[in-house]
Backbone as numpy.savetxt, mean C-alpha at the origin, in Angstrom:
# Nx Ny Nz CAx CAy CAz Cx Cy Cz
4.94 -1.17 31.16 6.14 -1.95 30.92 7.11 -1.13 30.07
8.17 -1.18 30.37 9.40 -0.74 29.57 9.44 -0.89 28.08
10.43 -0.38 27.25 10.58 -0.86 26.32 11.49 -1.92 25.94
12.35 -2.50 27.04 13.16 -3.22 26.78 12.46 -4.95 27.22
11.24 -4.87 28.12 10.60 -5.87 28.41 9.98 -6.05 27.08
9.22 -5.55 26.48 8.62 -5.84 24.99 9.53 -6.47 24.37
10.56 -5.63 23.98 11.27 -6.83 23.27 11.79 -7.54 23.94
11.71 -8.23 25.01 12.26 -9.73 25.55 11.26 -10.35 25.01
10.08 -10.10 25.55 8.70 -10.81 25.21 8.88 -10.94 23.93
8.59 -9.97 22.97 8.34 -10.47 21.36 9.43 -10.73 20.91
11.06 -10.94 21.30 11.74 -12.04 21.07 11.58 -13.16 21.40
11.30 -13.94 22.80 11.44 -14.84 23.01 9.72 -15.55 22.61
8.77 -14.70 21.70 7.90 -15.54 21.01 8.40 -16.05 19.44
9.51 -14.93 19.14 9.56 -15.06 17.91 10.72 -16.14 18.19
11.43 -16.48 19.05 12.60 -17.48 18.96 11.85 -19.20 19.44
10.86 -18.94 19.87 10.04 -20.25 20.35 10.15 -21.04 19.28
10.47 -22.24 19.01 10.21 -23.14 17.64 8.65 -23.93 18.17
7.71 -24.49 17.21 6.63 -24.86 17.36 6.54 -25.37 15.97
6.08 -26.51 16.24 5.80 -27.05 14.92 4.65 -26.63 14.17
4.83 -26.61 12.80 3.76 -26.20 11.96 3.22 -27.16 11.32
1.74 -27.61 11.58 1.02 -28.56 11.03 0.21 -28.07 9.99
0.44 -27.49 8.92 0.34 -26.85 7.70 1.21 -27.37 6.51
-0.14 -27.20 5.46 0.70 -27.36 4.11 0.50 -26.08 3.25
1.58 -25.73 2.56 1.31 -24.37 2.37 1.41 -24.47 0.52
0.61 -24.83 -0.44 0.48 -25.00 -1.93 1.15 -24.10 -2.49
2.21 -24.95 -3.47 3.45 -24.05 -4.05 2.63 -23.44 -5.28
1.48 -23.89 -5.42 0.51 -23.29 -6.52 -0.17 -21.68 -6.25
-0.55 -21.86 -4.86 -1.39 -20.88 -4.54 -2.59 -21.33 -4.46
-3.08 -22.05 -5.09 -4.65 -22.55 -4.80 -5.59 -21.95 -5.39
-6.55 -21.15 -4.44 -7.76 -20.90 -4.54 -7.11 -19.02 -4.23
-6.16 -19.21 -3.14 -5.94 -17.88 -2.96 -5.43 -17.28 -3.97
-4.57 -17.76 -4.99 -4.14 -16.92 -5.92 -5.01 -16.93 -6.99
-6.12 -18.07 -7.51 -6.97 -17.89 -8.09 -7.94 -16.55 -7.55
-8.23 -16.40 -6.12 -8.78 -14.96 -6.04 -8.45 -13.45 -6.18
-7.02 -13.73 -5.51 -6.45 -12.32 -5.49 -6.01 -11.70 -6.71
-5.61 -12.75 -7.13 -5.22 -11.86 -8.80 -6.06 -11.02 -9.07
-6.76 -11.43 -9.78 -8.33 -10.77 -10.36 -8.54 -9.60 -9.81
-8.45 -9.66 -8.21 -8.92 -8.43 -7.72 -7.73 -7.45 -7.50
-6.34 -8.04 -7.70 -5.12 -6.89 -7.51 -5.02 -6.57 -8.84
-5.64 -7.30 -10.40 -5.60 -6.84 -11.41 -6.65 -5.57 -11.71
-7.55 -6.30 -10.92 -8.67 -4.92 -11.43 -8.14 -3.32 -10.41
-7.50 -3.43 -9.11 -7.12 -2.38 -8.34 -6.06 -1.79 -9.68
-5.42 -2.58 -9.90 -4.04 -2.04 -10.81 -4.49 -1.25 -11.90
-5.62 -1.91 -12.56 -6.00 -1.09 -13.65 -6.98 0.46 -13.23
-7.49 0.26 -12.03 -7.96 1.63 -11.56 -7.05 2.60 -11.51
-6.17 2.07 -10.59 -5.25 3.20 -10.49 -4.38 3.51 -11.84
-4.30 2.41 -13.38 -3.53 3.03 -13.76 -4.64 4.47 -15.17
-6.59 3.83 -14.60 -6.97 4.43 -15.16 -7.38 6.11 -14.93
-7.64 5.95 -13.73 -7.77 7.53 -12.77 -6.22 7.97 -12.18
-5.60 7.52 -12.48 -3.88 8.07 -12.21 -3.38 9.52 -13.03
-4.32 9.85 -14.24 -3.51 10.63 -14.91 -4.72 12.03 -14.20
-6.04 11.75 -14.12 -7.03 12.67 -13.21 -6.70 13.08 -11.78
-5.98 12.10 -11.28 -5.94 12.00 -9.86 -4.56 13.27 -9.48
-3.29 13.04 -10.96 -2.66 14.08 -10.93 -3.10 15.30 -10.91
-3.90 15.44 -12.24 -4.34 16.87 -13.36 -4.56 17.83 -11.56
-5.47 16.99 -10.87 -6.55 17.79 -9.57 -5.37 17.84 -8.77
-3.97 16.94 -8.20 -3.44 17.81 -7.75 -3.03 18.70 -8.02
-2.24 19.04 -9.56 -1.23 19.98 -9.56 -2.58 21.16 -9.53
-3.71 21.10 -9.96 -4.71 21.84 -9.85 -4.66 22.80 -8.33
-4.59 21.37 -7.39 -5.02 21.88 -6.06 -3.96 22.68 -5.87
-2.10 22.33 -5.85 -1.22 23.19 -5.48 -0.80 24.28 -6.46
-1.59 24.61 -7.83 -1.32 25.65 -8.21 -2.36 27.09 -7.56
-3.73 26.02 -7.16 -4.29 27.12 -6.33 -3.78 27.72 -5.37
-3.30 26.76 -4.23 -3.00 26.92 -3.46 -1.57 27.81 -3.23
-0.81 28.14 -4.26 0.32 28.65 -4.18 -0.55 30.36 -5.02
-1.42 30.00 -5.69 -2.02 31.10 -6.11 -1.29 31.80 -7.52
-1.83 33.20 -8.05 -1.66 33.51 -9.01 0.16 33.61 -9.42
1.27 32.95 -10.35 2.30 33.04 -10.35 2.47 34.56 -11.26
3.37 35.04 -11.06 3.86 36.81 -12.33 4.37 36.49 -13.37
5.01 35.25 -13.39 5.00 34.94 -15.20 4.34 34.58 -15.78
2.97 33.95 -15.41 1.97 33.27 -15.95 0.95 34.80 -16.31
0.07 34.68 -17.28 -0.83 35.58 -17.39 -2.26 35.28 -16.73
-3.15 35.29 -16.11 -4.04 35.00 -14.94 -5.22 34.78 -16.01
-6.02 34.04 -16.00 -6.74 33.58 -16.92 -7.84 33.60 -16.36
């Protein structure tokens, strides 16, 4: 199929109206009682291995660019 048939198709699903028999909790529920917790603990990983995760790149691209002539080679 074309590319111009796709988007007829996934327009004319996205323009379909259909009713939604859902209630959607302005609280969050249970879902925001879970996710927090676990996007708090991701957050604090990354903001604890963030400063290691640098050190090893600039590590990797100073290897990789190799010995510089102003630096003294250690």
């Amino acid at each position: 199929m074309s590319k111009g048939i796709w988007l007829l198709v996934i327009l004319s699903f996205m323009l379909l109206a259909l009713p939604a028999y859902a209630y959607g909790d302005p609280t969050g529920g249970m879902l925001f009682q879970v996710l927090m917790p676990a996007l708090a603990a991701i957050w604090g990983l990354c903001i604890i291995f963030a400063n290691g995760v640098r050190n090893g790149f600039a590590k990797l691209v100073r290897r990789l660019r190799g010995p510089n002539r102003d630096q003294p080679v250690s």
